[in-house]
DRENDO-1510 file (C-alpha; in Angstrom, 1 decimal, always signed):
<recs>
REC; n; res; u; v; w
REC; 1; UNK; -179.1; -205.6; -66.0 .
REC; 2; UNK; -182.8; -205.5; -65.1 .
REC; 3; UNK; -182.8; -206.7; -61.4 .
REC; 4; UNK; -185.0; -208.3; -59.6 .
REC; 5; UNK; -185.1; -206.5; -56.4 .
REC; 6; UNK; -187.0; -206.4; -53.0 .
REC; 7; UNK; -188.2; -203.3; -51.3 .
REC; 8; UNK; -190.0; -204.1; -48.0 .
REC; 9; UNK; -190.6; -207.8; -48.7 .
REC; 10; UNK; -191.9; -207.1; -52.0 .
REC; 11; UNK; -190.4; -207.7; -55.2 .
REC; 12; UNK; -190.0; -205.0; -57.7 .
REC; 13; UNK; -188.4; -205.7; -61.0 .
REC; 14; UNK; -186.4; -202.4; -62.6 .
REC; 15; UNK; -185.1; -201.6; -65.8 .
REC; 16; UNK; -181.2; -200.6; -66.4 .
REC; 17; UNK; -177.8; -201.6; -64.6 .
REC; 18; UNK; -178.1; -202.6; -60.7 .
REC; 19; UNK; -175.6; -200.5; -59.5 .
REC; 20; UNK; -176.6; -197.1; -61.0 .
REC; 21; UNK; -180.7; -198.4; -59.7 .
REC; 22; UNK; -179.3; -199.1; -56.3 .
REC; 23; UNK; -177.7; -195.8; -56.1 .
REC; 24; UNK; -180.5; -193.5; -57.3 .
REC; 25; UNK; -183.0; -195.8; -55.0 .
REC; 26; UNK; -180.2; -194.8; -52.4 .
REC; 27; UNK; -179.7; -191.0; -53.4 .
REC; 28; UNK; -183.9; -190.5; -53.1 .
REC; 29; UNK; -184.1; -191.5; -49.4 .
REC; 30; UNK; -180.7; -189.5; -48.7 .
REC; 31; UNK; -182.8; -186.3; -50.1 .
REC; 32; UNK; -186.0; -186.6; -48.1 .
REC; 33; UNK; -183.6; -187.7; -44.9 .
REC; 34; UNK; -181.0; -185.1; -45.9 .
REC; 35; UNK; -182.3; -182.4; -43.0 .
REC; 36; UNK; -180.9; -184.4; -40.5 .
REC; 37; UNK; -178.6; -187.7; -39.7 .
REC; 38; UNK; -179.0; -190.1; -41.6 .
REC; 39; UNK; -177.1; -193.7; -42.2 .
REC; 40; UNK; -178.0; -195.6; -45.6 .
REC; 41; UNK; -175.9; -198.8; -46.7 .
REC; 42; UNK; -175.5; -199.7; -50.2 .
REC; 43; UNK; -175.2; -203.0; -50.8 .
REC; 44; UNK; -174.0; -203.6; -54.7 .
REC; 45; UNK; -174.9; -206.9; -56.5 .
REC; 46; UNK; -172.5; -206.3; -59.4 .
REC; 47; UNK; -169.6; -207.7; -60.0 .
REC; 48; UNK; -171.2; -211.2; -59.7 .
REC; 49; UNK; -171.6; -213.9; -61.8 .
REC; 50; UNK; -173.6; -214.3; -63.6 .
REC; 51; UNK; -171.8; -211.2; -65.4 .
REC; 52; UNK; -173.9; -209.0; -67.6 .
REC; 53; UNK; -172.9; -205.9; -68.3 .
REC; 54; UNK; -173.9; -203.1; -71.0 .
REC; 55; UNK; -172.0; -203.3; -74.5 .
REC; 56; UNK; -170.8; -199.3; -74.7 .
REC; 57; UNK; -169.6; -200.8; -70.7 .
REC; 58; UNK; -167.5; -203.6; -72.2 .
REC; 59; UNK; -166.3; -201.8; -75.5 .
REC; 60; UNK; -162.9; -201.0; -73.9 .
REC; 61; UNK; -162.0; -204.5; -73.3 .
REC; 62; UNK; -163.0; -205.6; -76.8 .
REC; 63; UNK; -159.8; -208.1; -77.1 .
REC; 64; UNK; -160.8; -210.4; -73.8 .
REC; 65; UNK; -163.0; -213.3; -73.5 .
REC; 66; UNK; -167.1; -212.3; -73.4 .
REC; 67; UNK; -167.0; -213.1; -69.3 .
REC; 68; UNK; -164.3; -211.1; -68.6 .
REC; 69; UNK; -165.8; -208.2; -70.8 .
REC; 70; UNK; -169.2; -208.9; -68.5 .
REC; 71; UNK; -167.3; -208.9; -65.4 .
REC; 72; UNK; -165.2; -206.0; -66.8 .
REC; 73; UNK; -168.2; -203.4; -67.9 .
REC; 74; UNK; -169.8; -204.6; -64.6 .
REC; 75; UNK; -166.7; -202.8; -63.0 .
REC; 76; UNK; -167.2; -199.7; -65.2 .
REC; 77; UNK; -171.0; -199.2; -64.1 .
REC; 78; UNK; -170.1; -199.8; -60.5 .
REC; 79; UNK; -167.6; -196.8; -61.1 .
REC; 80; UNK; -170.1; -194.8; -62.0 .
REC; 81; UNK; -172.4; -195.2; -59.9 .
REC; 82; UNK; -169.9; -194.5; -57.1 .
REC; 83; UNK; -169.3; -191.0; -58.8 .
REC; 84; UNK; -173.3; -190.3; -59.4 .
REC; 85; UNK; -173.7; -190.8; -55.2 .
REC; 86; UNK; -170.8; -188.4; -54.9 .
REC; 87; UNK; -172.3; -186.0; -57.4 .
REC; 88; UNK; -175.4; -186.2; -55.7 .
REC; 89; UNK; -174.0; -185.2; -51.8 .
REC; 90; UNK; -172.4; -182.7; -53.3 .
REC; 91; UNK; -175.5; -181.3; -55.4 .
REC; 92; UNK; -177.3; -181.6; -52.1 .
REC; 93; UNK; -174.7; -179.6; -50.1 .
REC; 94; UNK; -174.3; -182.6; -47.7 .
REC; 95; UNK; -171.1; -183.9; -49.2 .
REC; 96; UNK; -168.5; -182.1; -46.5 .
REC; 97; UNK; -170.2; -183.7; -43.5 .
REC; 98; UNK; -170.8; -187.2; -45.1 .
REC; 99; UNK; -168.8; -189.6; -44.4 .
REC; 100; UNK; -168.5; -192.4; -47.6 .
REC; 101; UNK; -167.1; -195.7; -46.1 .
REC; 102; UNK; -166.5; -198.1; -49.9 .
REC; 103; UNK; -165.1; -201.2; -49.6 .
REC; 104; UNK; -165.0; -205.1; -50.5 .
REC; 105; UNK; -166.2; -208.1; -49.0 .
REC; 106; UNK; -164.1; -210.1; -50.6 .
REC; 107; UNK; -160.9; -210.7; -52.8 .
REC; 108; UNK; -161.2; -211.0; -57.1 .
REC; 109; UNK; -161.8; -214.5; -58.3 .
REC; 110; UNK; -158.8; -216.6; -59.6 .
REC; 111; UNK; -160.0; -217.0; -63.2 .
REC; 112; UNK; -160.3; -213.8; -64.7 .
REC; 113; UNK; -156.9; -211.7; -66.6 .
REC; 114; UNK; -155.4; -209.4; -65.7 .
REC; 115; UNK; -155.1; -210.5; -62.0 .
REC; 116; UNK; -158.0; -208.3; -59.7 .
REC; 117; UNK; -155.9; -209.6; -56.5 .
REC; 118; UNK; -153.1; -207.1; -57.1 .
REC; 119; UNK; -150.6; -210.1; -56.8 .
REC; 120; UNK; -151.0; -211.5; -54.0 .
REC; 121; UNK; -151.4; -215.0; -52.7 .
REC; 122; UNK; -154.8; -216.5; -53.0 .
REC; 123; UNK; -158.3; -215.0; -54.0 .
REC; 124; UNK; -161.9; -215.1; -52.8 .
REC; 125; UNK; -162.8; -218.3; -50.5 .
REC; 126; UNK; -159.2; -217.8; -49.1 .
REC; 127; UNK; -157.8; -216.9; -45.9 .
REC; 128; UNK; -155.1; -215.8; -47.4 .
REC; 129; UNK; -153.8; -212.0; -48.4 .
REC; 130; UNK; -155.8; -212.1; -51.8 .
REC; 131; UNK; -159.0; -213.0; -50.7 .
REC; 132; UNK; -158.6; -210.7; -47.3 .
REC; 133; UNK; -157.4; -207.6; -48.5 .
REC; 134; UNK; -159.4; -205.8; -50.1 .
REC; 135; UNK; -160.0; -201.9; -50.7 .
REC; 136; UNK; -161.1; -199.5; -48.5 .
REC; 137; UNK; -162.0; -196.0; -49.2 .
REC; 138; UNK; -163.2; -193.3; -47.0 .
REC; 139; UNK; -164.1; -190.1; -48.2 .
REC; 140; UNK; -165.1; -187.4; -45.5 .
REC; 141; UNK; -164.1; -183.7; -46.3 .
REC; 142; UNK; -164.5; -181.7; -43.2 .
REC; 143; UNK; -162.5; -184.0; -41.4 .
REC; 144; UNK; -160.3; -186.0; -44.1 .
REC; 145; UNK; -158.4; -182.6; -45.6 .
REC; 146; UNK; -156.3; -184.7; -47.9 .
REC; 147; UNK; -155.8; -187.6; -49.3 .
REC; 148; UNK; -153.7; -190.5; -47.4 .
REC; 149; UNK; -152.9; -193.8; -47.8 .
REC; 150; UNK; -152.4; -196.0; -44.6 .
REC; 151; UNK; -151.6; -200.0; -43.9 .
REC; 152; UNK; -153.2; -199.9; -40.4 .
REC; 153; UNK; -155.2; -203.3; -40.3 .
REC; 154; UNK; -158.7; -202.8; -40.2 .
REC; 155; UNK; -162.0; -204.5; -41.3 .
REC; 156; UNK; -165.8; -204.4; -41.9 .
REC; 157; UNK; -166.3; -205.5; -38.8 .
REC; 158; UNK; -164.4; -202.3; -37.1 .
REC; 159; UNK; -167.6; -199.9; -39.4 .
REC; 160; UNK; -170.2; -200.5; -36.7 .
REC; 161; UNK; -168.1; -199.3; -33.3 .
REC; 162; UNK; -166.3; -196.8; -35.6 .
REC; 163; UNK; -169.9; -195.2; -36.3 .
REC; 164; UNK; -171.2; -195.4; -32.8 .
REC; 165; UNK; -168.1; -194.0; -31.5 .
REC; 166; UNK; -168.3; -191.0; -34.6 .
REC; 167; UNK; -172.2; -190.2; -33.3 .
REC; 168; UNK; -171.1; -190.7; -29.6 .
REC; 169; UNK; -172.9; -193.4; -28.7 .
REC; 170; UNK; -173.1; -195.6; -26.0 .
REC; 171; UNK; -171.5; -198.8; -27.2 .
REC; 172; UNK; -172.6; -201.2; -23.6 .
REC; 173; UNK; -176.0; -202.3; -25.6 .
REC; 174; UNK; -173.4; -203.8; -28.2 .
REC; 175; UNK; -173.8; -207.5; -28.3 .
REC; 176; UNK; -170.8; -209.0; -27.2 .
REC; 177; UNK; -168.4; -210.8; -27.6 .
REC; 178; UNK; -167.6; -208.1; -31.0 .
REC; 179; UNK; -165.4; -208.4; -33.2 .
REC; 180; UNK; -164.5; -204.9; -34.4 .
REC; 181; UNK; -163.1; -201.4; -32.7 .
REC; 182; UNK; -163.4; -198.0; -33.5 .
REC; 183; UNK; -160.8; -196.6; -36.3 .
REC; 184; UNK; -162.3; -193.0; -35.5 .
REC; 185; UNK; -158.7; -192.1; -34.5 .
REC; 186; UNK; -157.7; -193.5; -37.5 .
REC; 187; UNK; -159.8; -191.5; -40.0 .
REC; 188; UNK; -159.0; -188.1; -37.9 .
REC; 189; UNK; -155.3; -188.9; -39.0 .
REC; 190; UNK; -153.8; -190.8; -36.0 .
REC; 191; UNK; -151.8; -194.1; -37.3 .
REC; 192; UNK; -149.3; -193.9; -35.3 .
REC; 193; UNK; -150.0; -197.1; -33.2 .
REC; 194; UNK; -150.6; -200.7; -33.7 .
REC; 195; UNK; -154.2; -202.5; -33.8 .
REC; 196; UNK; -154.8; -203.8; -30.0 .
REC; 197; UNK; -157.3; -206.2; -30.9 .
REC; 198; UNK; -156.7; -209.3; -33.8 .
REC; 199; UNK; -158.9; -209.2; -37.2 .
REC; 200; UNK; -160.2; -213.0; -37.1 .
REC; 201; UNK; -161.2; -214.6; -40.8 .
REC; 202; UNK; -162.5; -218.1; -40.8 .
REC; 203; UNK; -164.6; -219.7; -44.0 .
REC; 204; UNK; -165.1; -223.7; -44.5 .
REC; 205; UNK; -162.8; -224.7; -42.2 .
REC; 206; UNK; -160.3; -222.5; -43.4 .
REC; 207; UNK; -159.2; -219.7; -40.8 .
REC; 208; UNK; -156.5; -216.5; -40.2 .
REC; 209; UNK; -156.2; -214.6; -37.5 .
REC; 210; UNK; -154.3; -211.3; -38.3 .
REC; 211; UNK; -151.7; -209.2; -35.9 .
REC; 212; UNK; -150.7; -206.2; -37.2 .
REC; 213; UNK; -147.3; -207.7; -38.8 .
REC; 214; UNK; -147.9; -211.5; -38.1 .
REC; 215; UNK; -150.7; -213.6; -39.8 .
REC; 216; UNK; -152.0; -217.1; -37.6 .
REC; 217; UNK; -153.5; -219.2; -40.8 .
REC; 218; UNK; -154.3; -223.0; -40.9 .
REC; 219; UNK; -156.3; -224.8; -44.3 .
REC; 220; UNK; -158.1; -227.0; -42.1 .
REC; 221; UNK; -158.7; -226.2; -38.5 .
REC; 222; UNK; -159.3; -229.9; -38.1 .
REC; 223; UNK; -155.8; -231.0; -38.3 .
REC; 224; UNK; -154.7; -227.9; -36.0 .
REC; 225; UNK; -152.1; -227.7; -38.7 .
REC; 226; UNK; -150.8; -223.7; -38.6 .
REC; 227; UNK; -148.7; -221.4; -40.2 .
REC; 228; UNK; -147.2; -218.6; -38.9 .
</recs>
């Protein structure tokens, strides 16, 4: 509540939630730019601790502990602000030719209930399937028609050729070696094959390497100690 942010090196301090400021900062340079191509990111600061989140934001989780409720109604403005950038394409006309890429950079921390890891192992700072896997959500309808859910590995490191290759772009002034590849087939509704290229997580010492079905992980790359 009441960032601090920067805009062009200079700080600007604003009043109300961060991700609802972050999304109208975002939806008045997608209106003067909305003529022709444009590419905005959105980088949310919420949820993070130190949680602080609106009270009518936390009133639905009145029975957990005040963090929770923070990190909780941090959630709930985050949603909404999700929905006001989707509102605003579509109050634009853009919304059919936008494509909306959402996702994590990380899994849910280990102390809050209920669980945000969906049950699996681990949580954020591990390499393993809770702190890796995380949403992703991509909204594009003229070429998404319907709604489909897919367990194709892929990662934020695949966005960067998957926009060139969307626009058409030469990709040979990439700097290389690259982690990523395009998932344009992907979003255009082939899934039929498996990822050619590993996804490669590594964080203190700690590092996975993913293979479509198999997963390379070792604590401490040190002791060359894996798992497979």
């Amino acid at each position: 509540i009441d960032p601090l942010m920067s805009r062009m090196g200079k700080f600007e301090e604003f009043k109300g939630d961060s991700s609802e400021i972050i999304v109208d900062e975002a939806l008045k340079y997608i209106t003067s730019h909305k003529a022709g191509p444009f590419f905005t990111v959105i980088w949310y600061g919420s949820p993070h601790d130190p949680f602080h989140a609106y009270e009518e934001d936390m009133a639905p989780f009145k029975d957990l502990p005040e963090d929770e409720r923070n990190q909780l109604g941090e959630l709930v403005a985050l949603d909404r602000s999700v929905g006001t950038l989707r509102k605003g394409l579509r109050d634009l006309g853009i919304a059919d030719n936008t494509l909306v890429w959402y996702c994590s950079d990380n899994g849910g921390l280990p102390k809050f209930w209920p669980s945000s890891v969906g049950g699996l192992r681990g949580h954020k700072t591990t390499i393993w399937e809770g702190g890796l896997r995380v949403p992703g959500i991509i909204e594009w309808p003229a070429v998404i028609k319907e709604g489909r859910i897919i367990k194709h590995p892929a990662g934020v490191v695949d966005i960067f050729p998957t926009v060139l290759d969307i626009l058409g772009m030469d990709t040979s002034s990439m700097l290389r070696p690259h982690d990523g590849m395009s998932i344009k087939h992907i979003i255009e509704g082939d899934t039929g094959d498996v990822r050619p290229k590993p996804l490669g997580f590594h964080t203190d010492g700690r590092v996975a390497i993913v293979d479509n079905d198999y997963k390379l992980v070792t604590e401490n790359l040190d002791e060359g100690i894996f798992q497979l």
